[in-house]
Each structure stands twice: as C-alpha cells, then as structure tokens.
C-alpha positions as CSV (number, residue, x, y, z in Angstrom):
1,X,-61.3,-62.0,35.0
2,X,-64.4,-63.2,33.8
3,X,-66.1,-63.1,37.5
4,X,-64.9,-59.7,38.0
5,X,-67.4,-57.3,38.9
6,X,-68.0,-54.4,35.7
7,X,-67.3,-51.0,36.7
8,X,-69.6,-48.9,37.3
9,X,-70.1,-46.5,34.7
10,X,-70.7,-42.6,35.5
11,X,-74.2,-41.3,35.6
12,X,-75.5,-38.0,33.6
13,X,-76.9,-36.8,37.3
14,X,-73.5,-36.6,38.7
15,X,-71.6,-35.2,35.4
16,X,-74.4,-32.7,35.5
17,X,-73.5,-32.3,39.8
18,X,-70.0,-31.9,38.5
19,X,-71.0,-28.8,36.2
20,X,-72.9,-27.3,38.2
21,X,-70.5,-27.0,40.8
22,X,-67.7,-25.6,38.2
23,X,-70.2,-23.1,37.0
24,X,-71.4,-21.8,40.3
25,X,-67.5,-21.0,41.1
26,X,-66.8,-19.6,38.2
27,X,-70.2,-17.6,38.3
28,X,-69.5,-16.3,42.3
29,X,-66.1,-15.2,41.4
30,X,-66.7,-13.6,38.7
31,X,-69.7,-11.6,40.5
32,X,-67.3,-11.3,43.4
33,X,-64.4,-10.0,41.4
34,X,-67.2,-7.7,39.9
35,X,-68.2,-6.2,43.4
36,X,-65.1,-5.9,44.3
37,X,-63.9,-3.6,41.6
38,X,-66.6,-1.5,42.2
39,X,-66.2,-1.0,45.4
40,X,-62.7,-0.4,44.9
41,X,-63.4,2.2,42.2
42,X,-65.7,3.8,45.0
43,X,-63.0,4.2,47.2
44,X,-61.2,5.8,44.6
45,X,-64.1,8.1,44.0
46,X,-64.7,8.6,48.1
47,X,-61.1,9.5,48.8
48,X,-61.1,12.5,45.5
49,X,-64.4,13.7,47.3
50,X,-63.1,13.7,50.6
51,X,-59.9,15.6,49.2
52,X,-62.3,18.0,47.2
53,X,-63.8,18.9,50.5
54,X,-61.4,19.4,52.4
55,X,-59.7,21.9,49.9
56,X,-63.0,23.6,49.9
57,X,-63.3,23.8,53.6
58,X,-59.8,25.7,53.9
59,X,-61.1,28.0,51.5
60,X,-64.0,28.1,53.5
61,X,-62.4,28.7,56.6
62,X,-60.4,31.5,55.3
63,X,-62.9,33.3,53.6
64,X,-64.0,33.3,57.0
65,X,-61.1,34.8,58.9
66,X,-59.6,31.8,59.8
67,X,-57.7,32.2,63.2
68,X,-57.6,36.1,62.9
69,X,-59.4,38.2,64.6
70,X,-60.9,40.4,62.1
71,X,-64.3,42.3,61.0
72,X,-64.5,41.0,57.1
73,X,-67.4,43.4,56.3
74,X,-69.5,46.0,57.7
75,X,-71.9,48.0,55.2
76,X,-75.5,49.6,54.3
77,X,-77.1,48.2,51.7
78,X,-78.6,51.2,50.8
79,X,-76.9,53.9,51.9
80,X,-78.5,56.6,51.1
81,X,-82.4,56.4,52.1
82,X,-85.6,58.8,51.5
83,X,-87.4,60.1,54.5
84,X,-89.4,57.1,56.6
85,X,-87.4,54.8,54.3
86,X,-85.0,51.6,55.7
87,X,-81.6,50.6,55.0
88,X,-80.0,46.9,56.0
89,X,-76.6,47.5,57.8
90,X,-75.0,43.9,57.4
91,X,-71.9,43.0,59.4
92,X,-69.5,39.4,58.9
93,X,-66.9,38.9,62.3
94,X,-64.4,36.1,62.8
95,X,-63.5,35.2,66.8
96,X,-65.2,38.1,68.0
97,X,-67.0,37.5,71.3
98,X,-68.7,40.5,71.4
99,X,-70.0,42.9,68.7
100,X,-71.7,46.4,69.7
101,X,-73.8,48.4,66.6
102,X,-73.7,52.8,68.1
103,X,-76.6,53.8,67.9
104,X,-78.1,50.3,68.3
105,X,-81.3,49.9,66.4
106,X,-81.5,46.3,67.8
107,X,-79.4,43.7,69.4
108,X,-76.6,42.5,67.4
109,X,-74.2,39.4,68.3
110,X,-71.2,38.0,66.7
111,X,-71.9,36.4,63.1
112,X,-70.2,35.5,60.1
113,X,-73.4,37.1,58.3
114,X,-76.1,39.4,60.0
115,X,-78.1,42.2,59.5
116,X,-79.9,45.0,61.4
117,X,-82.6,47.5,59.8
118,X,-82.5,50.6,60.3
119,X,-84.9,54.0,59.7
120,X,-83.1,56.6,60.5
121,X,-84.7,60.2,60.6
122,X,-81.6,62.2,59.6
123,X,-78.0,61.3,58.5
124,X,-76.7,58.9,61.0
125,X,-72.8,57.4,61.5
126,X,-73.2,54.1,62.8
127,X,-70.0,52.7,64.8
128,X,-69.9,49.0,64.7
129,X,-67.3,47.2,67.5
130,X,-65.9,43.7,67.9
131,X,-64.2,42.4,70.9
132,X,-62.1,39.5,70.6
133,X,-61.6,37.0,73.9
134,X,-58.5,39.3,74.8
135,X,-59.7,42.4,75.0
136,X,-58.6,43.4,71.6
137,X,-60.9,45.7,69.5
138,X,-61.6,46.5,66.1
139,X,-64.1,49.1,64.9
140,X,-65.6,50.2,61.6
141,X,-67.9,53.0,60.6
142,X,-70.4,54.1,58.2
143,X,-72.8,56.7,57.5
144,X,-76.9,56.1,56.4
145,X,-77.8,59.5,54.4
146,X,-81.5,60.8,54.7
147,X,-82.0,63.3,51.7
C-alpha cells in the first residue's frame, strides 16, 4: 500500500468544464423552450387571423353578389343638376359580362364600383343593362333632372 500510486485529485479547470457544460444546457433549453412557446403562441395568433379573414372575405364576397347575378346599385349622385352642371351616375354589377349605360356619355364595363359623368342639357332617363355569360339581363333606370 505504501508504493501505491496517490490518486489524482480533481482540478478547478475541469470542475469549472463541468459547470460550464451544465449551465450551457440548462441555458439552451431554457432559450429553446422560450422560442418555442412563442412560436407556438404565434400559431395560435396566425390561425385566429387566418379565421378572422376568412369570415371577412364571405362577407366580402356577398356584399358583392356572390354567385348571383345581380346589379347591387345604380344611382346619380346628384340627381337633380343646374343648367351646364354634372352629375356622377355610379353603377356596382356582380358576374355581369357586359354592362350598357342609354344614352352612353362614355364607355362603361362591368365593375363592382364605377362611375360616369354626365352634363346633361335637359331631363334625361338613363337605362343601365347588364348581361350575364347566359344571356340573362337585368336593367335599372334613373332620371338626371335639369331645372
């Protein structure tokens, strides 16, 4: 016993490898579990959004006729008008294909939202006419008064 060889006794560098180590784990998960929460709080988050729009794009689309065929508005937005003066007529079609404004100030083409000036010299009815792709029509009417 007496010739055996002392053991070797620990160094501070490798206690202090030994820490370091157990503190960079417990540092990278903890940043890790951090990142990952938020990220799955995002999701969270991305889905409601997602959900929100698409709830907003059906209203959208129906506001907008949906798969009717349909003309949602055709007006003057002053309908009665002083001598030389203008008037907008505004128009909103869903699936029309073609659109015709009698008597036609300008062209005019399908739209959700358009609108045409007009300076009419007397009291004028304007027709407006959508088409759809089967032939279908719809038409509207309205009258800009000159005093």
């Amino acid at each position: 016993m007496l010739n055996d060889p002392a053991p070797e006794r620990s160094t501070g560098i490798r206690n202090y490898a030994i820490v370091s180590v157990l503190v960079f784990l417990l540092v990278g998960g903890y940043i890790g579990w951090v990142f990952y929460s938020r990220w799955e709080d995002n999701q969270v988050l991305e889905q409601k959004a997602q959900e929100k729009q698409r709830v907003q794009d059906k209203k959208t689309f129906e506001m907008m006729g949906g798969n009717k065929f349909a003309i949602l508005g055709f007006y003057a937005d002053t309908p009665t008008i002083d001598p030389g003066g203008r008037s907008d007529l505004c128009y909103s079609v869903s699936n029309a294909k073609s659109v015709r404004l009698e008597p036609q100030p300008e062209p005019v083409w399908p739209a959700f939202s358009h609108c045409v000036e007009v300076s009419p010299r007397k009291t004028t009815k304007y027709t407006f006419t959508a088409e759809d792709g089967e032939g279908h029509t719809k038409t509207a009417t309205l009258e800009v008064r000159v005093r």
